[in-house]
Structures are given as C-alpha cells and as structure tokens.
KEVODREN-339201 format. One record per residue (C-alpha): residue in one letter; x, z, y. Coordinates in Angstrom, 3 decimals, always signed. Each point is the difference from the previous one (the first is absolute). Example, Ala and Ser with C-alpha at 12.3 -4.5 7.8 and 13.67 -1.06 7.14 Angstrom:
<recs>
{'a',{+12.300,+7.800,-4.500}} {'s',{+1.370,-0.660,+3.440}} 
</recs>
This chain:
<recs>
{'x',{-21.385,-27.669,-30.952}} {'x',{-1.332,+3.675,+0.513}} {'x',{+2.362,+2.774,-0.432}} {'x',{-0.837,+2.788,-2.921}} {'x',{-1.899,+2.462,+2.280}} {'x',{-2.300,-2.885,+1.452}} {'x',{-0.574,-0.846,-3.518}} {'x',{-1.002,+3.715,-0.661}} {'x',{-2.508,-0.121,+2.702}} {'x',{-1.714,-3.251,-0.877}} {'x',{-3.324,+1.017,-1.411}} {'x',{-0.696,-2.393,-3.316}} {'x',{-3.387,-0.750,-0.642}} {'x',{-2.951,-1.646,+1.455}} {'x',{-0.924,+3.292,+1.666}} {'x',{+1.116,+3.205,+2.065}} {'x',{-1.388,+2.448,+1.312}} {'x',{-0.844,+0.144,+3.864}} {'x',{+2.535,+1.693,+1.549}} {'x',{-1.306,+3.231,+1.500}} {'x',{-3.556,-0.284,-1.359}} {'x',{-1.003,+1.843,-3.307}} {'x',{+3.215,+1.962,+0.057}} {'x',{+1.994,-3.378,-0.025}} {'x',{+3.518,+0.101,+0.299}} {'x',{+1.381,-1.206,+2.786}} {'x',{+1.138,-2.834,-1.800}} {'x',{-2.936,-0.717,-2.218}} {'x',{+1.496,+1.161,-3.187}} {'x',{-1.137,+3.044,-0.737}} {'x',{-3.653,+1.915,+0.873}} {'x',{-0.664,+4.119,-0.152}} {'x',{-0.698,+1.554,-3.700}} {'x',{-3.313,+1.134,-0.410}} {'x',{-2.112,+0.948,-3.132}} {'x',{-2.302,-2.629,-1.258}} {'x',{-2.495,+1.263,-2.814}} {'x',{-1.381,-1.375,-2.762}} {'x',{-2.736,-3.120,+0.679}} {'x',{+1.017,+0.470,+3.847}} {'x',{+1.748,-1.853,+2.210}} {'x',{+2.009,-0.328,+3.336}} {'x',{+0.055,-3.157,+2.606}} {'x',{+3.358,-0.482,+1.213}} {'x',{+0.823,-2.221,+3.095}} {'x',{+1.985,-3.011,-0.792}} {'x',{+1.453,-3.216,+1.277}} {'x',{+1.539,-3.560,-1.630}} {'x',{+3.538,+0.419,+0.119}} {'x',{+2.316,-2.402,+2.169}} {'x',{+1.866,-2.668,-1.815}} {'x',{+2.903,-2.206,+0.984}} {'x',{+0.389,-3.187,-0.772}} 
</recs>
C-alpha cells in the first residue's frame, strides 16, 4: 500500500516524459510551455511508464 504523496507522484498513463530531456520534469510529468502554431508541430521525448504488478 503506497501512502497519498507516492500516489501523487505516480505518473498514470502509458507514457512520460524523459526526465530532463525536452524540458521534462524531473519526474516525467510535466514538459516546458512553448507555442505550437497552427498545422505545426513539436517532438517531445518520451518513455513507457513503469508498472507494478
């Protein structure tokens, strides 16, 4: 059983983002804003996500 903050910091989802690439958070939740236009687009590094059995 996981206490409520290690629940908070459990990415859900079959992705993250890499940590420290991209802007990544260090935990792989969150990336840098940035503008993305119209018919553009932006690559983003990402990663599966770990999952426990």
């Amino acid at each position: 059983m996981s206490t409520p903050e290690e629940a908070d910091a459990r990415v859900r989802g079959p992705y993250r983002f890499v940590p420290g690439m991209d802007g990544g958070s260090e935990g792989g939740r969150t990336a840098t804003l940035f503008v993305l236009l119209p018919a553009g687009g932006r690559l983003l590094a990402v990663d599966r996500t770990l999952t426990r059995a």
